[in-house]
Structure formats: structure tokens, C-alpha cells
Phi, psi and omega in degrees: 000142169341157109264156137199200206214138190312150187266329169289355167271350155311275162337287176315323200265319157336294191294308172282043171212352182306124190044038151268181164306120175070006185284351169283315179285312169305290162346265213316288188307012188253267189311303200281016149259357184305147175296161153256118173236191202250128164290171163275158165215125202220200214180119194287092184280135164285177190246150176326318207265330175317298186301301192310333162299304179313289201286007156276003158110009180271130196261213189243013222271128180077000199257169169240057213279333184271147207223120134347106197302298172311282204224017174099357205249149204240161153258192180241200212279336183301128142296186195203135189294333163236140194293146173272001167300313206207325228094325171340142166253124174289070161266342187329148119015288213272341171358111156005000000 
């Protein structure tokens, strides 16, 4: 699986090793010591009160009806490839 890694501890150790002696191999051993995490990965749920709109003839004008898998965070009807919530990357199965 993906790992990754901040992109502002990237920079920093890039700008301070930047027109050193050696400074592209100090970078590179630098960044591959950096911590690592596992991204998230989710998928775009309609949420319960939505479907429940629909199906009464209601429409969604002002609702967020998609609910983040990962945390909960809802959006409006344009989905989004990653939640502005958490992060997540919507690759999931279940995607709007």
C-alpha cells in the first residue's frame, strides 16, 4: 500500500540542504527517514435522511446528502475526490 509523507517536512529538509555540498544525498536520507502513514480511504455514502427525502418526492435543494465512510463529513451534491473533512481519498466501491 501508498505511504506518505508531509509535504511541509519535505520542503523544509529540501530548502535547508538546498546549494549544499551534497545536499541532494543528505535531502534523499533525510526525507526517507521521515515518519510515515497509511492514507485513508473511503467512499461517498447518501446519508439515511436524504434517501428518505427522495423518496417522498422531496428534493435536496440545500442538503449535503453525501456522508463521508471514514468520518462523517457530509458534502452537497458535487462529490469530491477526497473529503474536506478528514482527507480521505474516495476511491471506494460504494462512490455516489
Amino acid at each position: 500500500m501508498e505511504e506518505m509523507i508531509s509535504r511541509d517536512a519535505v520542503l523544509t529538509i529540501l530548502n535547508h540542504n538546498w546549494g549544499k555540498p551534497k545536499g541532494y544525498s543528505q535531502s534523499m536520507n533525510e526525507i526517507s527517514e521521515l515518519p510515515t502513514i497509511q492514507p485513508r480511504i473511503g467512499h461517498w455514502c447518501m446519508a439515511e435522511e436524504a434517501k428518505k427525502r427522495l423518496e417522498n418526492g422531496d428534493t435536496l435543494l440545500g442538503w449535503m446528502p453525501w456522508i463521508c465512510s471514514e468520518c462523517g463529513g457530509a458534502v452537497g451534491k458535487h462529490q469530491t475526490s477526497y473529503c474536506p473533512t478528514c482527507g480521505a481519498h474516495m476511491i471506494g466501491e460504494e462512490n455516489g
